[in-house]
N, C-alpha and C positions, 0 to 999 in steps of 0.2 A: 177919547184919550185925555186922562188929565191933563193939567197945564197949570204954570205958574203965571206971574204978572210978565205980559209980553207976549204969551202964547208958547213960550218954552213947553217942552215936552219934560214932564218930571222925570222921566227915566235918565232922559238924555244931559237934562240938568246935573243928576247923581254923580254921572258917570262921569260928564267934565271934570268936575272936583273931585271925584276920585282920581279921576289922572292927574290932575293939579298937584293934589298930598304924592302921590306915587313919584312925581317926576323931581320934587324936591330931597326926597326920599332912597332917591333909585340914582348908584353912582355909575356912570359910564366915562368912558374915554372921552367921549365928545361929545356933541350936540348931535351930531348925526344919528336919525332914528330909523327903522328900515320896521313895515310892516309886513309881516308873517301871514295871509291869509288862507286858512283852508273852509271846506266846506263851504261854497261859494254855492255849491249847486250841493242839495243835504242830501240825496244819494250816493254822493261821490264820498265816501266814509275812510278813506286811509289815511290820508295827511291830518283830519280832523282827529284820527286816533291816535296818531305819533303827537301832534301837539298838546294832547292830553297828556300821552307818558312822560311828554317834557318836562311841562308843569310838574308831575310826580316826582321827576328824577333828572334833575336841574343839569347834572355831568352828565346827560345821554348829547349834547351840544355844545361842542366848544365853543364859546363867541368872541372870544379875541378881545372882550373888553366892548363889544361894538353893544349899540345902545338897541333893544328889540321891542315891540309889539304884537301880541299872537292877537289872534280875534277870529271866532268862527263869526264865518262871514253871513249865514243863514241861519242864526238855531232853529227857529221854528220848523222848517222846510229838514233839517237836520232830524229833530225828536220824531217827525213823520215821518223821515227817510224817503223824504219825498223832494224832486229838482227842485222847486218852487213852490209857492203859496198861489200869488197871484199871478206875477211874469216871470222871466227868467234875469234873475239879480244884473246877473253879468252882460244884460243888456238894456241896464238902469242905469246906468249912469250919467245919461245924454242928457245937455242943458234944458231941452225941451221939457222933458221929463221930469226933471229935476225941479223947472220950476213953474209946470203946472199947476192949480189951484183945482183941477179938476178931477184930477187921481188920486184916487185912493188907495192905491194896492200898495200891501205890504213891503213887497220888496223895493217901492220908492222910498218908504219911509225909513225902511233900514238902509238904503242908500244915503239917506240926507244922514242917519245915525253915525257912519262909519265917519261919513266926510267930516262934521262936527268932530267928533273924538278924533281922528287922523289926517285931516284934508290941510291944507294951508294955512286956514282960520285957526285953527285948534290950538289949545293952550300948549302942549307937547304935539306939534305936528311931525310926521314923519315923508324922507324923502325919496325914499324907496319903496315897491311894494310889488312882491312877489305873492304872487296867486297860484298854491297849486290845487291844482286837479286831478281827473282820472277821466278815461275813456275807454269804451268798451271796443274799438279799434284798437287794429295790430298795431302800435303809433311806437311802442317802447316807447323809450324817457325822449322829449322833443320840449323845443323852446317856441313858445308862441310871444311874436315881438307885433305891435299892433302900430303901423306907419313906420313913419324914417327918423322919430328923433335918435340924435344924435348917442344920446349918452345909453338909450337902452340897446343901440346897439354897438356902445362897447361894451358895457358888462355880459350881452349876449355871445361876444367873441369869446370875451377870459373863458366862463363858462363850456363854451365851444371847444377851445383849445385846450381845457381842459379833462373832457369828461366825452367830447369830439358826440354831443348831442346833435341833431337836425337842428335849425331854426325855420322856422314856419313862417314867413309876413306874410300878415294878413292885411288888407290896406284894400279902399275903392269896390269893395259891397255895400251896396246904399240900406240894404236891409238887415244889417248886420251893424250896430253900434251901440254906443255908449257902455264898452269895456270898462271894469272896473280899472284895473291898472294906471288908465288913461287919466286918472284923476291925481296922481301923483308925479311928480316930476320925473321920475324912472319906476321903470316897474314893466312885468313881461309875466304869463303864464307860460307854469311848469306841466306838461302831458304827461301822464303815463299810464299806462296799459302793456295789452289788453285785462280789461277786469269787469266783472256783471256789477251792476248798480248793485250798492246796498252791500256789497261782499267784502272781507277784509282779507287780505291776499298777501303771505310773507315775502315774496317777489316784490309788489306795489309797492309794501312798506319798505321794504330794502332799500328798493331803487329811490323812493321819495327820501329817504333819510340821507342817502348818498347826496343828491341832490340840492336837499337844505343844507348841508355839512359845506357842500362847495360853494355855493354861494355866499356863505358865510365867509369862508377864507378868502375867498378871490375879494369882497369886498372890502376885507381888512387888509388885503396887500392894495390894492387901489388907493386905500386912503395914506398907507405908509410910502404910497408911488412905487412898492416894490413890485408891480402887476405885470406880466409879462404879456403885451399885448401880441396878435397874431399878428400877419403882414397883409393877410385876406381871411375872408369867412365866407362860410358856404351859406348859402342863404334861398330857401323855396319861396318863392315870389306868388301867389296867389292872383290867380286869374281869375274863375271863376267855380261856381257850386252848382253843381247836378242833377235832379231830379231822379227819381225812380223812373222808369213807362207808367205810363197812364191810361184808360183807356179814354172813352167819351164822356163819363158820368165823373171823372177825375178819381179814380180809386184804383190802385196799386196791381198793374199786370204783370209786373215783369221781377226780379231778384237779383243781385250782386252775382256776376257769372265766377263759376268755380277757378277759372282763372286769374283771377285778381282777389278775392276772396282771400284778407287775412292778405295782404302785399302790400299794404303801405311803405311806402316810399321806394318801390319797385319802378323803372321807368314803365311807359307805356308809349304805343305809336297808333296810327287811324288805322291799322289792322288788328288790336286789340279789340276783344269782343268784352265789354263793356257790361251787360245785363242776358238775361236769358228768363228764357217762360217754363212753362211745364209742358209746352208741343217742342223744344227745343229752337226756335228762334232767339234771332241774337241781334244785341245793338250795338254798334261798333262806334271808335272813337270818331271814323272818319266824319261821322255825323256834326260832330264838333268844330271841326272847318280848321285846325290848327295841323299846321304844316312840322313841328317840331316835335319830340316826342315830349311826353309830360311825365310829372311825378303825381299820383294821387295820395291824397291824406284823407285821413278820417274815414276810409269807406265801410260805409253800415253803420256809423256812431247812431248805436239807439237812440240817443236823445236829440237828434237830428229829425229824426223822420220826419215830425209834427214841423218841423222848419221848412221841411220838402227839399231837404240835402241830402242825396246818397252819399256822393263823397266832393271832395274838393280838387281842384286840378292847380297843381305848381306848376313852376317852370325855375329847375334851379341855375344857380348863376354864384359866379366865384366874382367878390367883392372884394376891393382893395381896403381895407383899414386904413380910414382916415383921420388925420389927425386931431382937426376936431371934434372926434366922436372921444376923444380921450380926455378934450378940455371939457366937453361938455361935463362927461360923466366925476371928475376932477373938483370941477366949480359944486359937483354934490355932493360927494363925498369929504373933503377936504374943508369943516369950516371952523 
C-alpha cells in the first residue's frame, strides 16, 4: 500500500482533503453532520442503490438544511457483491482490532478508512451515523440499537413513534462486536427485509427510503426541539443466539420448523417446536430453560449460518422515556 511521509495511506490522505475543500464549500444549517451508510455488508444492494439515485437526483431527499455524508461502507466486497473480503466489516470496528499491527484484512483497513474521514478525529467529523441494511429474514423495517446509550435511544423512540418500527437491543454477546455505529456518538442499524442477497426488491427500496426520509425529519425537529418524544418504547431485549441441531461431527441436522418459519417477531413459549428433521422430530424451546415467552428475530438470516445463529431470542419489554435520553441526544444535535 502506498504511503506518504508518516506512513499515511495516499488514498486516505486525498480523501481528507477532499473533504477539507468540500466542507468549506458545502453550506449547511449547522455543524451537525449525520453519516448515511449503506452497503456495509456488499450483498445487501438496496440502500447502496437509493444512495446512488440520490447522488443523481438531489430532490429524491429532503434534508431540512441538515449537513449529510453518504459513503458505501464496503466497495470492494460491493463490486463482488459479495458480504465481505476478509471479515465481516460490521464486526471491525473493536479497539483490539483496530489497533492491531498484526491484521491485515481488508475490512480493518476500511474501517481505520471511514473512522479517518468520519470518526471524531476527522477534519469534518460527523455525529450521527445510521447504517442501513437488508436481511433475508421476515424482520420488515426494524431498529437495531447496540447497548444503553442514552441518545440512540432517543432518536430510536422518535423514529419508533413514528413509523411504530420494532427496536432490537442487542447488548452482552461476547462474540458478537465491534458494530460500526458504535464508533460515533449516536447511530443505530436500520433492518429490512425479507430480501435474497444480491437482489434489488421495489418493497426494500420503498420501505428504505421511507426510513431514510424519517430519520431525516425527526432529526431536524430534534435539533429545532420540536421532537415529539414518546412517554415509553417498546424495546426487544436480546438474550441470546441459537444454533441449528448438530449432530457429532458438528454438521447441520435439523432446519427452522414450519412453524415459526418466516415469524419473526411472533411470540413463542417452551412448547414451540423450534427445528425439525426430515424423520419429523422436533426441538422445542423448552430446551432453552426460560420460563417466559420470547420474541425471535432474524430466524434463518443466511448470513448467519457461518456465525452458527439460527435465530436470536428477545424478550420484549415497555420502557419509560427518560429524560436524559433527550439531553443526551440534545447535547448532539443542538451545537
Amino acid at each position: 500500500m502506498a504511503t506518504i511521509t508518516g506512513g499515511i495511506d495516499i488514498k486516505v490522505f486525498f480523501l481528507v482533503i477532499f473533504r477539507v475543500i468540500e466542507g468549506f464549500t458545502k453550506k449547511r444549517m449547522s455543524d451537525l453532520q449525520v453519516l448515511l451508510v449503506a452497503g456495509t455488508h456488499g450483498n445487501e444492494i438496496n440502500a447502496s442503490w437509493l444512495l446512488d439515485q440520490w447522488k443523481k437526483n438531489p430532490g429524491l431527499i429532503k434534508t431540512h438544511g441538515l449537513g449529510f455524508s453518504t459513503v458505501i461502507g464496503n466497495p470492494l466486497a460491493r463490486q463482488l457483491c459479495k458480504r465481505y473480503i476478509d471479515r465481516d466489516l460490521n464486526r471491525s470496528f473493536s479497539k483490539d482490532l483496530l489497533n492491531s499491527s498484526k491484521i491485515d484484512d481488508y475490512e480493518i483497513k476500511r474501517a481505520k478508512e471511514l473512522l479517518d474521514l468520519y470518526g471524531s478525529r476527522a477534519i469534518e467529523p460527523c455525529q450521527i451515523a445510521i447504517d442501513f441494511h437488508s436481511t433475508t429474514s421476515s424482520m420488515g423495517s426494524s431498529l437495531v440499537v447496540y447497548g444503553r446509550r442514552p441518545a440512540d435511544l432517543a432518536l430510536a423512540g422518535l423514529i419508533q413513534n413514528r413509523l411504530g418500527l420494532p427496536i432490537y437491543l442487542h447488548e452482552g454477546e461476547k462474540s458478537q462486536t465491534g458494530f460500526l455505529v458504535e464508533s460515533w456518538p449516536c447511530g443505530m442499524v436500520v433492518e429490512i427485509g425479507p430480501v435474497s442477497q444480491g437482489v434489488l426488491h421495489n418493497k426494500i427500496i420503498n420501505q428504505t427510503l421511507i426510513a431514510l426520509q424519517t430519520f431525516i425529519d425527526e432529526i431536524a425537529l430534534a435539533k429545532s426541539g420540536k421532537a415529539k418524544f414518546p412517554k415509553n418504547i417498546l424495546v426487544h431485549r436480546h438474550l441470546k443466539s441459537i444454533d441449528f441441531p448438530r449432530d457429532e461431527s458438528g454438521n447441520q441436522c435439523g432446519f427452522i420448523h414450519s412453524q415459526i418459519q418466516g415469524k419473526d417477531w411472533i411470540p413463542i413459549n417452551r412448547e414451540t417446536p423450534l427445528f425439525e428433521d426430515t424423520e419429523g422430530n422436533t426441538v422445542k424451546l423448552s430446551a432453552e430453560n426460560f420460563q417466559e415467552d420470547l420474541i425471535p428475530v432474524f430466524i434463518n438470516e443466511a448470513a448467519y449460518l457461518e456465525k452458527g445463529i439460527a435465530m436470536s431470542l428477545t424478550v420484549r419489554e415497555s420502557w419509560r422515556f427518560e429524560r436524559n435520553w433527550y439531553e443526551d441526544l440534545k447535547k448532539i444535535v443542538i451545537r
